[in-house]
N, C-alpha and C positions, 0 to 999 in steps of 0.2 A: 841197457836202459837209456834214453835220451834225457839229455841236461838239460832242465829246462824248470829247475825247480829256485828259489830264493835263499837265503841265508840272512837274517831282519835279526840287530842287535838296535832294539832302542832302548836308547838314553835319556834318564829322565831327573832334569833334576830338580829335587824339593827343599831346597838351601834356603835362607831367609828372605835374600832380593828376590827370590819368585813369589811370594807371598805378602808382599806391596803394592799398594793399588789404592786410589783416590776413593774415598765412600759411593757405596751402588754401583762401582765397577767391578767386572773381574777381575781377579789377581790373574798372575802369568801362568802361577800351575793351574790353575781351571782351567785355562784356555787351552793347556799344553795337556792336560788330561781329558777333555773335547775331542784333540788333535786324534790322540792315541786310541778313544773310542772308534773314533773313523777310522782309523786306521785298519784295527781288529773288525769290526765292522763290515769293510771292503772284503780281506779277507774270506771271512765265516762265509758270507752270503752268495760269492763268486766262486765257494768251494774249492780255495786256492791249498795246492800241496803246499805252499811256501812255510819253514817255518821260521816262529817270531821268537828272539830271547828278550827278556825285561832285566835292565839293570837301574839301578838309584846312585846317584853320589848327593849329598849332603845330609845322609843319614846319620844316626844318634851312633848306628854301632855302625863293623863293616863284617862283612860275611859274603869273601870271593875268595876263589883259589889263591889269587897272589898276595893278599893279608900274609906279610909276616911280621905285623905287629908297631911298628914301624912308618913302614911306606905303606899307599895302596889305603889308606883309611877312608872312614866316611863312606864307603862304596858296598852295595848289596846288591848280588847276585839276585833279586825276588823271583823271578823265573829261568829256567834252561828253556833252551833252542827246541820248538817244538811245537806245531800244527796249532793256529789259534782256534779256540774256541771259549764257548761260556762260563770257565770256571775262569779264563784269564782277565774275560770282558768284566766280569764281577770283583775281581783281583784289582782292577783298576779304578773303576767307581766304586768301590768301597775302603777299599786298604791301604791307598792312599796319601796319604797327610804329611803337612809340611812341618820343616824341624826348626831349629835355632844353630843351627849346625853348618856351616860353608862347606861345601866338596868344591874338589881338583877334577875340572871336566878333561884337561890331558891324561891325568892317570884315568877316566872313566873310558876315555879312548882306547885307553892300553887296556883294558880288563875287558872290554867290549873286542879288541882283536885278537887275545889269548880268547878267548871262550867260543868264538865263531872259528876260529881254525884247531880245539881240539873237539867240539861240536862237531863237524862238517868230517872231521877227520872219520875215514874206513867205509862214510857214506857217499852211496848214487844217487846221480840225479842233481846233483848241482851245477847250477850254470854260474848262478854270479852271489855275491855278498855286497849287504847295504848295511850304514850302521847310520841312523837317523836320530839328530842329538837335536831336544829339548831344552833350551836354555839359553837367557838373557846376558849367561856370561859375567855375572856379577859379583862372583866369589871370587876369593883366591887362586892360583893355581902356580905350578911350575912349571917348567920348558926342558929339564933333564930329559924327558924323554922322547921329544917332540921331533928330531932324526929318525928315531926307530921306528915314531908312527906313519909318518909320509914314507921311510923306507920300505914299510909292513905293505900298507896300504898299495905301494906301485908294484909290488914286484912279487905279491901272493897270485898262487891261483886257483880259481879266480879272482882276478882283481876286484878289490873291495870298493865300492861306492860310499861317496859320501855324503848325510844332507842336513842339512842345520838349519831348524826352524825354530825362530824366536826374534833373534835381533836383525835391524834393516841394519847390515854392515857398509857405511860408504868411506868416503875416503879421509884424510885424514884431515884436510883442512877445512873440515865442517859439516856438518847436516845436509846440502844444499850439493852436494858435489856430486859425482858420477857416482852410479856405485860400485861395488867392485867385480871383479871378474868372477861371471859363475852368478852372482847376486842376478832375483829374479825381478827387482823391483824398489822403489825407491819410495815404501808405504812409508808410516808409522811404526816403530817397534813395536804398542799395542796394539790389540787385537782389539780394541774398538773406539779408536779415536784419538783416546786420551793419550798426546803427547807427555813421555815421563823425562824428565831431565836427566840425563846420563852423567854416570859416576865416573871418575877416572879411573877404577877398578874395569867397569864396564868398557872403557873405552881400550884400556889395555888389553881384554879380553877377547873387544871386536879384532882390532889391530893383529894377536895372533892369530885369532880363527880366520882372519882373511889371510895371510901369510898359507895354513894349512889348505884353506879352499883352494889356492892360488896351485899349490904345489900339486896336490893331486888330483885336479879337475873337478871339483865339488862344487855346491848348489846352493843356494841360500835365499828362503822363503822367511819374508816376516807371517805371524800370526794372520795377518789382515790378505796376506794373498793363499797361505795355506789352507787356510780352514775351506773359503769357499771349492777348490780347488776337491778338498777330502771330504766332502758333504755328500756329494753321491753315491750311494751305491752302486759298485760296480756287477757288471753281469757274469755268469759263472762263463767262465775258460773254457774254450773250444779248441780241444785240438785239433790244427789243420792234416784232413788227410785228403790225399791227393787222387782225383779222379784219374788214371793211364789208359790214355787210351791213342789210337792212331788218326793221324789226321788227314783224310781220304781227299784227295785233290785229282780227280784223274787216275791215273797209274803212281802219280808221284804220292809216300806216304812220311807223313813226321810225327817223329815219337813224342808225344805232351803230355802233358798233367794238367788236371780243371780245381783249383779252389773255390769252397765258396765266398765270394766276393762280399755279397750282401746278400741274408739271407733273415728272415725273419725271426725275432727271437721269442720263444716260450720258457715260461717257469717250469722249473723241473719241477714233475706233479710227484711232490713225496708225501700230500695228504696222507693221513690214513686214520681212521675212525678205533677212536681209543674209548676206556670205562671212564667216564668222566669223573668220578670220587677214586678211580686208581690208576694214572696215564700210563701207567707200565705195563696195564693185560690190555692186550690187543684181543676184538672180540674177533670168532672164526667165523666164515658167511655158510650156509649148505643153501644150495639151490637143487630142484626139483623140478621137470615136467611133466604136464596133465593132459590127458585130450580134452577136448569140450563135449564132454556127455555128461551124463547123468551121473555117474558112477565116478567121474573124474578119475578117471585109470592114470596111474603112473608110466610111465616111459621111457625109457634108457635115451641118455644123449644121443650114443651111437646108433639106433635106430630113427634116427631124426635126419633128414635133410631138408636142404633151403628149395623154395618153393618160389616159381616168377609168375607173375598174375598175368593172365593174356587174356582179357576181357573179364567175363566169368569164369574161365579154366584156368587153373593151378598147374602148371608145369614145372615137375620136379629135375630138381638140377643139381647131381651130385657131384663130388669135389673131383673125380674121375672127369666127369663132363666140364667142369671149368676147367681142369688143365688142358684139358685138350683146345676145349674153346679160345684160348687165348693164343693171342699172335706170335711165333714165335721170332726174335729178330736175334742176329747178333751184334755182339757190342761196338757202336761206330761213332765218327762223327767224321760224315762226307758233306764235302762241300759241292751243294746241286747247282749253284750259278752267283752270279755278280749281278750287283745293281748298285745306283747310285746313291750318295746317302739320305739323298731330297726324298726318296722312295722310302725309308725305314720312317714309319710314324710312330710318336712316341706313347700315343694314345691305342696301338696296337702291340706294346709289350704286354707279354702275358707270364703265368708262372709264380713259382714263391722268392724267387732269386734273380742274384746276377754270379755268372762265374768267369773266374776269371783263367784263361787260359794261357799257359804259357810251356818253353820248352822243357824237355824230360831232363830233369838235374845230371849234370856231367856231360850230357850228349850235344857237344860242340857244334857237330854237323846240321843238329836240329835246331840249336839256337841261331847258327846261321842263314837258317831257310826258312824259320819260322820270322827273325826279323826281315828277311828280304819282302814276305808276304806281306808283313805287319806296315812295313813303309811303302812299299807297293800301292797297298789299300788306301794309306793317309795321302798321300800323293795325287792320286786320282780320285781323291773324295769317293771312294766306293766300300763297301759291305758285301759281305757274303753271306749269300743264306745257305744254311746246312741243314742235314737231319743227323738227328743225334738220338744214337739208343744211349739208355744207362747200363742198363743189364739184359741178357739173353731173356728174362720172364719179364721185362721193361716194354712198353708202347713207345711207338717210335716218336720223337716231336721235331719240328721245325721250328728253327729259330735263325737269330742274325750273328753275325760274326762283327764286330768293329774294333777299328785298331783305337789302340790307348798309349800314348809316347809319353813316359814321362821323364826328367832327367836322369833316374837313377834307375829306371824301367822301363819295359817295352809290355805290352803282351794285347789279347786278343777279348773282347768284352762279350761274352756270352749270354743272350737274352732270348727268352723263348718267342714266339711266337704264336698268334691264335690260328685254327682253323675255322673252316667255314661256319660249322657250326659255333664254335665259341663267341661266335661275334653277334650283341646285339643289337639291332637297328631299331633306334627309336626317331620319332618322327616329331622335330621341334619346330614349331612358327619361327621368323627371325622378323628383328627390323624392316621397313622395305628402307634400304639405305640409297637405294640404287634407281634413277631418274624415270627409267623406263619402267618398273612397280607400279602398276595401281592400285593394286589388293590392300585395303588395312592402310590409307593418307594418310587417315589421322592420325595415327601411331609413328608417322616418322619422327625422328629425333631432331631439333635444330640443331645448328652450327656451333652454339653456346652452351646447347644440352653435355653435345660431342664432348668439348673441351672441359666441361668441367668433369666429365671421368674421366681423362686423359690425366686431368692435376692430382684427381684420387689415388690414381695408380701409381702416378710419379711419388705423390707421399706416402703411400706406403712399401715403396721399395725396401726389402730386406738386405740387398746388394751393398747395399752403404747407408745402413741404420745405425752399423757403432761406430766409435771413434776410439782408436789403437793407441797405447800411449806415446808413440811418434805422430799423433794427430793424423795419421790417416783413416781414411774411412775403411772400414768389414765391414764383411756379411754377417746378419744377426742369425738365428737357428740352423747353423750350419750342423747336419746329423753328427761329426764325427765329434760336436763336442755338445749336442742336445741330448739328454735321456731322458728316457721315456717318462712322464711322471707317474702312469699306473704304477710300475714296477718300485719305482722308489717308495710311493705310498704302502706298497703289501710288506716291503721290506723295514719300512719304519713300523710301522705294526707286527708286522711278526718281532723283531726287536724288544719294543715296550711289551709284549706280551708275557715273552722268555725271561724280561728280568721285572717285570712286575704284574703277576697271576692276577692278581686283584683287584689293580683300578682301571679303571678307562681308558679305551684308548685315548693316546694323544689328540693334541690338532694337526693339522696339516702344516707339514715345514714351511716356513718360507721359502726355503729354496725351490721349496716342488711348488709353493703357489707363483713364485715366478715365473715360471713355465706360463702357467694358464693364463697370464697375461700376456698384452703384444704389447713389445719394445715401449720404453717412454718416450724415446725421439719417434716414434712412429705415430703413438698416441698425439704427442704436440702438436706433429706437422697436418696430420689428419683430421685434428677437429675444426679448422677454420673451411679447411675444403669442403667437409661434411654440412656445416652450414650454409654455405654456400648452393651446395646439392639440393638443400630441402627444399631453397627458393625457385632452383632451377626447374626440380619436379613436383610440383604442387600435386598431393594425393586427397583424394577425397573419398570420403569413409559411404560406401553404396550398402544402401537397405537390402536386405536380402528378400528374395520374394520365397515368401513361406507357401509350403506346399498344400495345396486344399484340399483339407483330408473330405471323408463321404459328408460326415455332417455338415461341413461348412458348407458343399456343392448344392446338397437338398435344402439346405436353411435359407439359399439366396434366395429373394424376390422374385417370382412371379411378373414380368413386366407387361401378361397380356393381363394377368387379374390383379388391377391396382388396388382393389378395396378387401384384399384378402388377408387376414394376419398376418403378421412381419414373419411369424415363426411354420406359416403356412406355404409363404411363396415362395417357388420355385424359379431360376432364372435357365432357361433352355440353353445350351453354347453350344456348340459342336467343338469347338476346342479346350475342352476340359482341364484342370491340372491341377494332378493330383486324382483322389479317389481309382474312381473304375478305370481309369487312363493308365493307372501306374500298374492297379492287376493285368489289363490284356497285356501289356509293354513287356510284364514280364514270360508270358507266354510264349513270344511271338521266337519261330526257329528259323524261318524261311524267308525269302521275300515272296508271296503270293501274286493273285491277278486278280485278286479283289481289290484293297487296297494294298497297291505295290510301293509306294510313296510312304505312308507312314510305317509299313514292314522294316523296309528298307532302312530309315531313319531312327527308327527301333533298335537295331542289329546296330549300326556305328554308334551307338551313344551309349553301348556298353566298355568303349575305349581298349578295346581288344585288337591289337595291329591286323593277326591273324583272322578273327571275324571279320574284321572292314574289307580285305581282299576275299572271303568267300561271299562276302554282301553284294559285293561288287558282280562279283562272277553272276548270282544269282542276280541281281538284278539285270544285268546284259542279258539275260536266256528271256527276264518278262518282259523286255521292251521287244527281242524279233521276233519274240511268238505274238505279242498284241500287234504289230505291223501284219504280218506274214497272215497269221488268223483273221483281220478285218476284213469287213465285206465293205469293198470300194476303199472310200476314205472314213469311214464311220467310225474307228476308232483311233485314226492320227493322233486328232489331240490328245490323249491319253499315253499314248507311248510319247509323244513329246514332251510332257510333263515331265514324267519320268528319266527324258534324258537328259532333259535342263537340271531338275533335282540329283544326279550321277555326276553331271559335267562340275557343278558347285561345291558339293562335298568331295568331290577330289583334289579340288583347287582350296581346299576348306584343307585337307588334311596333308598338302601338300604331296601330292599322289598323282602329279597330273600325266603321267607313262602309260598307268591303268587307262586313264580316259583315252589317250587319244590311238591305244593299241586297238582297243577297241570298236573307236571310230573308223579309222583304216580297214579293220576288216569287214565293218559293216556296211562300207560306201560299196566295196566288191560283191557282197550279199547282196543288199539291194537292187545293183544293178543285174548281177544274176539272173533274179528268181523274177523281174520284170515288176519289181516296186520301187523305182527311180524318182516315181511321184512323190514317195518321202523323202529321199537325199534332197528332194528340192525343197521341200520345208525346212530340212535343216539347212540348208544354205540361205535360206530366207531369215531364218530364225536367226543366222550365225550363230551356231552350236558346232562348229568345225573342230579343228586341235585348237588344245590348248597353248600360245604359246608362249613365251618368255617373259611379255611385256604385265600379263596375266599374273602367272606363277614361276618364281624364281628359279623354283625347281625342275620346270621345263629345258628339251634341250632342242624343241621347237623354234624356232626363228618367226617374227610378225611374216617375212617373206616369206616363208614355205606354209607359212598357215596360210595366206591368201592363195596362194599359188594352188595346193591342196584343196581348195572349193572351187576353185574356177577348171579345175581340169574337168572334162565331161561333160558341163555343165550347157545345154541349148535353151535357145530362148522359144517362149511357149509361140505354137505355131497357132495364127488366127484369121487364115487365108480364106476358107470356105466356110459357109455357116451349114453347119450337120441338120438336116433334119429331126423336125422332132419325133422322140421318140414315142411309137403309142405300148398303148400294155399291150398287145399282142407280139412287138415286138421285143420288150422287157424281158418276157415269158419265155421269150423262144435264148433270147440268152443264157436262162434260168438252166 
């Protein structure tokens, strides 16, 4: 069985000086029974095996094995070594209470490491032991024993941890001094502000425990850095197991392991639907199927299979047929090629994770070849992309390789990858930032617009929001010390739920409304810029134009019959909006050859990327059937219309490839089928490619689009004058 489990003796004491405190403040044991909530709290909720002993010193009686009446007083054993849970959480906010009584926190040391080493004794699964003491240090104590405990503590195994939360122990020549070694911080003793004047009792108290911190590497939190520190919930323990597999380079292969890095976390789903007057009978479910007839026939599961819809046909697909259906791969991760790391975009990771990869534990060879890769990679700024199976009934995926050096590590950062399909392409306007733009002037930004987001962004930098207590600047919501605040909020309710049935839920912690604020130095530095911003971009609040339902269409006026009742007259438009406009609009599947223009314009303004390119398509088919189908030039204008409306809304949706693929093949049609006479209307018209100056998203040049209309192009010839034509001649064309 792997060591990997805790051994937790806390200390707690409820002596007289913990139960001191300025009016409407907390005393020390409240804070210190706070503490211990968190504590157990952590714990439960993280579903940690660890377990926790509870001892007291400054009780009325003593009751622990080393009581021989004597020595060892004042001290209660209240709980053994043993899996926290809610009868202990309840042990401690309620059972509680402070005495008249001073305990010896050195003998509470000693009864706290007899009891974790005969606890621990004959059991697996321990890795380490912590004994976490509660206390201001303000009683009495003696030092007879204080050898045996630094001895105990260095030289058990496993080695016992120490941590002491309560008093800011600093040095000896004052308040104001270093603190001491191990000490995490140089707050207040109180847990909320209130500086308390220390006793010489207290001070003697500090002076050994920093003596013991000193000796055996121990830790020491005031209330004011602890609590916040022990207010989150932590998340349930994930043992790492280790993905094995080979790492395919060519011929050459290396043995590794894949952890997961960063992977998304879920609540364990242990709902379960209890009799709500009695939580202990869980009700049983029975499900049943029916066909859909009249008679509603029952039906054995097992004559049921799944069913895939292919238009109107049901094609049944039984579990025989999936397994076959599916791919089958063996387990890999080969490496298919190299590229640079300017090529890996970070907006094309895909997947629920990152893994991390590194060498197969023990295998020398492999750690030396997997670092040669791993510096190889960082050296020439390059990445590897691989495919990687998980399992033999696994789809295969492609992903990136990138090296990670850190000083105490090396290894390989594994991120998947999208496929073709996975990727989608949405189609966004931009700024015209850029000189040669003419699409959308108005909309450019000035020089002062520019800068004043350039200042918003510089204020709200997370990079250097806090300030460290060596006055250097950090980064604010850094993940490894951000949690989530959902989880915290289910956690604090489920909580108050389990120790009080009855009332309401809580409010929201401050801790967790923290969270849903940004930084205060962010807030500060941000609101002058913000202002600043509103001057920059003056908005102004636009009427919406309301849609004209049938009644308003028919109720307008009449403008040829002015003496006709208001509620009579009719106003004739041809461009309607609203009513009968919006029924045909929604009819409309095609672009037609009736009207092709409004079809057309019909079909993109349903915002469908995929309709706009079959709009498209169709509309290309009714421009060369109206050219090709004219008799003479009769219906030019018509198809020109049409390809000036094509040419617009493609430089409207940023789509200008479509038009000018199009163009190109149509110049060659054209000239073809011997209707050359329209390329020259479009070259009159300049309706040519799209190109750059246009739409940005052209990869057209203003030079190859001129170049592109003048090629072919003759000038009309007007040397002889044709006789005229009579109808007998017309005819004979005919």
């Amino acid at each position: 069985m792997a060591a990997n489990k805790e051994a937790i003796a806390i200390i707690l004491d409820v002596g007289p000086s913990m139960n001191q405190a300025p009016p409407g403040v907390a005393t020390a044991l409240e804070t210190a029974i706070e503490g211990i909530n968190m504590i157990l709290q952590r714990k439960m909720f993280s579903e940690s095996k660890d377990e926790v002993a509870l001892i007291l010193f400054g009780t009325t009686e003593a009751d622990n094995p080393l009581d021989d009446g004597r020595s060892y007083q004042h001290i209660t054993l209240k709980r053994h070594l043993a899996v926290a849970d809610f009868d202990l959480l309840q042990m401690v906010q309620t059972d509680l209470q402070p005495t008249d009584t001073p305990g010896d926190f050195v003998d509470a040391l000693v009864v706290a490491l007899d009891h974790l080493e005969n606890a621990t004794k004959g059991k697996k699964g321990f890795a380490t032991r912590r004994i976490i003491l509660f206390s201001d240090l303000g009683s009495p104590f003696g030092d007879q024993e204080l050898d045996t405990i630094i001895h105990a503590m260095q030289n058990t195994t496993p080695k016992t941890e120490l941590n002491v939360i309560g008093p800011n122990i600093t040095d000896e020549d004052g308040d104001g001094g270093d603190t001491a070694r191990g000490s995490k911080g140089g707050a207040d003793a109180h847990p909320h502000g209130a500086r308390k004047e220390k006793t010489p009792q207290q001070r003697s108290g500090e002076a050994l425990m920093k003596y013991i911190v000193d000796q055996v590497d121990g830790e020491c939190y005031s209330f004011s850095e602890a609590l916040p520190a022990l207010s989150y919930f932590q998340c349930r323990q994930v043992k790492p197991v280790a993905w094995k597999c080979q790492l395919e380079i060519g011929n050459l292969e290396i043995p590794i392991c894949g952890y997961s890095k960063v992977k998304e976390y879920k609540l364990k789903q242990s709902w379960k639907k209890v009799y709500a007057q009695n939580p202990e009978l869980v009700p049983g479910n029975l499900r049943t199927y029916h066909m859909n007839n009249e008679e509603e026939t029952e039906i054995e599961k097992e004559d049921m299979v799944e069913g895939y819809r292919y238009g109107n046909t049901i094609v049944p697909m039984t579990e025989d047929d999936k397994d076959n259906m599916k791919y089958k791969a063996e387990k890999c991760l080969k490496v298919l090629g190299f590229t640079k790391s300017e090529n890996f975009k970070r907006h094309h990771i895909l997947g629920d994770g990152v893994l991390c990869v590194t060498a197969e534990k023990g295998d020398e060879t492999a750690a030396v070849a997997l670092s040669a890769l791993i510096n190889a990679l960082y050296d020439t700024n390059t990445v590897a992309i691989a495919r990687r199976v998980y399992a033999s009934n696994s789809s295969p995926r492609i992903g990136c390789l990138i090296p990670h050096i850190k000083a105490k590590y090396e290894c390989l950062l594994w991120m998947e990858l999208p496929f073709c399909e996975d990727i989608r392409t949405f189609t966004f306007g931009s700024l015209p930032l850029h000189e040669d733009v003419v699409v959308n002037k108005k909309y450019k930004p000035t020089d002062d617009q520019l800068n004043k987001i350039d200042a918003l962004i510089d204020s709200m930098d997370l990079t250097a929001a806090l300030e460290g207590e060596d006055g250097e600047k950090e980064e604010a919501l850094k993940p490894k010390l951000t949690f989530n605040p959902y989880f915290q909020r289910v956690y604090q309710c489920l909580l108050h739920r389990a120790l009080n049935p009855v009332k309401s839920l809580p409010e929201l912690s401050p801790m967790v409304a923290d969270y849903l604020r940004p930084p205060a130095t962010v807030v500060s530095k941000s609101l002058p810029v913000l202002q600043e911003l509103k001057k920059a971009f003056k908005l102004e609040v636009l009427d919406k134009k309301k849609d004209q339902a049938g009644d308003n269409v028919f109720n307008k006026q009449n403008e040829a019959d002015t003496n006709a009742p208001p509620q009579k007259k009719l106003k004739l438009d041809d461009d309607l909006e609203g009513g009968l406009k919006n029924i045909t609009k929604a009819n409309i599947t095609e672009v037609g050859t009736v009207m092709p223009i409004e079809d057309f314009k019909a079909l993109i303004g349903r915002r469908d990327d995929d309709l706009f390119d079959e709009a498209c398509q169709q509309m290309q088919r009714r421009i060369e059937e109206i050219v090709m189908q004219s008799f003479g030039q009769q219906t030019y204008s018509k198809a020109m219309d049409c390809l000036k409306t094509l040419r617009e809304e493609c430089i409207k949706k940023l789509e200008p490839g479509v038009y000018n693929a199009f163009v190109k093949n149509f110049k060659n049609t054209l000239i073809a089928r011997s209707k050359k006479d329209f390329w020259e209307h479009i070259v009159k018209a300049k309706q040519g490619l799209i190109p750059k100056s246009e739409c940005e998203e052209s990869r057209v040049t203003q030079e190859e689009a001129d170049q592109f209309v003048a090629e072919d192009v003759k000038p009309e010839q007007t040397s002889t004058k044709q006789e005229e034509e009579t109808t007998d001649d017309l005819l004979m064309d005919l």
